[in-house]
N, C-alpha and C positions, 0 to 999 in steps of 0.2 A: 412535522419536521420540515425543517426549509435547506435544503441544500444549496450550494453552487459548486458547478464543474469549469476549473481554469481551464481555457484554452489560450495556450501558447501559440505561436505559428511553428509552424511541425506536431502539434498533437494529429494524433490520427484515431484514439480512442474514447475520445470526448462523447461523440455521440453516442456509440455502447452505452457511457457509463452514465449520459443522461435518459437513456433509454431502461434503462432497468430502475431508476429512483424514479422518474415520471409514471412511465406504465406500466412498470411489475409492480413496483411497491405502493404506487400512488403518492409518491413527496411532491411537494412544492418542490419544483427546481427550476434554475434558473442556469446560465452560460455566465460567465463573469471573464474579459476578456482579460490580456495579460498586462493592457495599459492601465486599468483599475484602480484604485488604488484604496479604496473603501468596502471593507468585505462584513461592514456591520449586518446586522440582520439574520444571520444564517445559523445557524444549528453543526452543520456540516459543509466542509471544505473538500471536497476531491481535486489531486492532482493527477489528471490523466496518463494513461500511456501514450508514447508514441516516440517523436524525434524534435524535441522540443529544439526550433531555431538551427535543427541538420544536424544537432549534435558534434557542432564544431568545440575545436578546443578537448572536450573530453562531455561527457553525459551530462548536461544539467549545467555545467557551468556559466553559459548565459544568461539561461532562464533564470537562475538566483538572482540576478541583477533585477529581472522586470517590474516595474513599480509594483504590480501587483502582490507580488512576495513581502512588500513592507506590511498590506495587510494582513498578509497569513501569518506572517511572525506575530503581530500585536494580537493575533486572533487566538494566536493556539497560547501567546501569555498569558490571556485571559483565561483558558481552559475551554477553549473550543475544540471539539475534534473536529481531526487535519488525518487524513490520508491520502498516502501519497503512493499509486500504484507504479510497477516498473518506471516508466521514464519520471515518473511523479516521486517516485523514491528514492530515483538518484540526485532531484532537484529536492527534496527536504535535504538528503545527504551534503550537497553543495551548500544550502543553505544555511547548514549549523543545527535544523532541527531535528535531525534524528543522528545518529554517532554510524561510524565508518564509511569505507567507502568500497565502489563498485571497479573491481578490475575485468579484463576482455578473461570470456568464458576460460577453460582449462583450455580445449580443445580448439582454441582460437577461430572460433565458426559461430553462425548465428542459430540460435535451437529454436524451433517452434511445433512443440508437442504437449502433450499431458504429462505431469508428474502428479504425484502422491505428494503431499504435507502432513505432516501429522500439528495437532492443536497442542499447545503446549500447557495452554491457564487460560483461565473465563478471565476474564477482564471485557469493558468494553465492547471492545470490537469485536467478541469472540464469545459473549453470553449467551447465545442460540445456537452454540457447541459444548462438548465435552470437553476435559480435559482428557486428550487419549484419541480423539477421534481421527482417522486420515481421510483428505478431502481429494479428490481428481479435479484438478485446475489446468489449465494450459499455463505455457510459458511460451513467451514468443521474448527472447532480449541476444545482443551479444555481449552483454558486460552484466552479465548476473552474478558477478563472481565476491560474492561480499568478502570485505576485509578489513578487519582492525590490527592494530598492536596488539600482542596477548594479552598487556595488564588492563587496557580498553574491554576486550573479551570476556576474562573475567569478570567486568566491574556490571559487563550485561548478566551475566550468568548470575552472578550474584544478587542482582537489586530484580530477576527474572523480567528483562527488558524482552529477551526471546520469544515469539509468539507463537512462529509458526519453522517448522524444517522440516526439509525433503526428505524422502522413508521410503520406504517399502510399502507396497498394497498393506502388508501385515502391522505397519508400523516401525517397522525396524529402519535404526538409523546407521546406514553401512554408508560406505563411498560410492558402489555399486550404485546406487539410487541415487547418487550428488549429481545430477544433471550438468552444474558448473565449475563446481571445485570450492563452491563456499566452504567456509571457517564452521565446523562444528555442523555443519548441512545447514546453516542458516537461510531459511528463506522471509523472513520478517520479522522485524524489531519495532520496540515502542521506546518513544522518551520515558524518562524519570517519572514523569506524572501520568503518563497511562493515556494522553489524548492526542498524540501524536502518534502515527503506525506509517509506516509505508511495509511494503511487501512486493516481491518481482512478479509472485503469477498473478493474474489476471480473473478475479474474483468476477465481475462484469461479463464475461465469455461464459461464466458456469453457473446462470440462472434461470435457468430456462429449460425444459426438461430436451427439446426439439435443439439445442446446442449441444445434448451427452451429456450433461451433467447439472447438476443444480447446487451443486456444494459450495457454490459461492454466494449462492443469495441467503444463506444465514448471516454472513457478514455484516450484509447491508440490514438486513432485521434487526441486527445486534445494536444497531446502530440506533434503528427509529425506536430501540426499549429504551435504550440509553438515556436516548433526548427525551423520551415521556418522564424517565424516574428525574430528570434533572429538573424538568418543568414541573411535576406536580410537588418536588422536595423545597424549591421555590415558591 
């Protein structure tokens, strides 16, 4: 698999996330900077955490603009997967490539701790899970607070864009356990087609057993199955 990790000015999580595709997983990966404007080549797209450009204006808002994003739109057209972690998921969000958008937490403060997700459907980015299974991820944002219109809502619930939501150790989906005030404990959505995901925790923080947890590096496995069944169906 050949990855790249965008780095904006203000990513701060770039290097994590090139650190567990290089040498946990062993990918090809490469930095692909925000002025770019050519993202052929790649397999996978990651859009990092962090404070893309200070986060003026509102989360993401600039960073959609950066040449590089002309890439990733033609990229994920083509049926590239595109993930786009915390600040990475509110610039798909800005973008157009993933649906709703991120308000400042419930609590109006910034959270940086572990929560519970439960898995919703194997698809993708989620084939080295169950469907049922709950993950210990960190979350570090202050605008995790996802929100659509209801008939927008629905239209995820229905076509099962939903991937992942915050739970209970046990799996249970209460509010008690909503860390932010998301819609339905939403913590990750996919487009229509299944190769676009962003998601607020921080899958890159939870692969490694010396970090606490390793429930994140199924993820990125999911990811190099993916790209084998899509290479040898080609």
């Amino acid at each position: 698999m050949k990855a790249a990790v965008v780095v904006f000015p203000g990513s701060n999580c770039d290097h994590d996330t090139y650190h567990v595709l290089k040498h946990v997983l062993g990918a090809e990966t490469r930095f692909l900077w925000h002025g770019d404007r050519d993202c052929r080549g790649f397999d996978l797209i990651v859009l990092p955490g962090g404070f893309s450009y200070g986060d003026y204006l509102r989360t993401g808002a600039i960073a959609r603009f950066s040449p590089v994003m002309e890439g990733v739109r033609a990229f994920a057209a083509q049926g590239g997967f595109v993930l786009g972690i915390c600040n990475g998921f509110q610039i798909l969000q800005e973008a157009g490539l993933l649906p709703g958008a991120m308000l400042r937490n419930r609590g109006l403060k910034f959270i940086c701790r572990h929560v519970h997700i439960r898995v919703e459907r194997a698809v993708p980015f989620s084939r080295a899970y169950a469907a049922g299974d709950v993950l210990r991820i960190p979350i570090a944002h202050n605008e995790g607070n996802f929100y659509a219109p209801p008939e927008d809502i629905d239209r995820l619930e229905r076509n099962g864009q939903v991937l992942f939501r915050y739970c209970s150790p046990a799996g249970e989906l209460t509010d008690q356990w909503n860390p932010n005030g998301s819609l339905h404990n939403i913590a990750g959505v996919m487009n229509e087609g299944q190769n676009v995901m962003g998601m607020m925790p921080h899958p890159e923080r939870a692969s490694e057993s010396s970090l606490g947890s390793e429930d994140g590096k199924r993820l990125f496995l999911s990811l190099l199955e993916a790209v084998k069944d899509r290479a040898g169906a080609r």
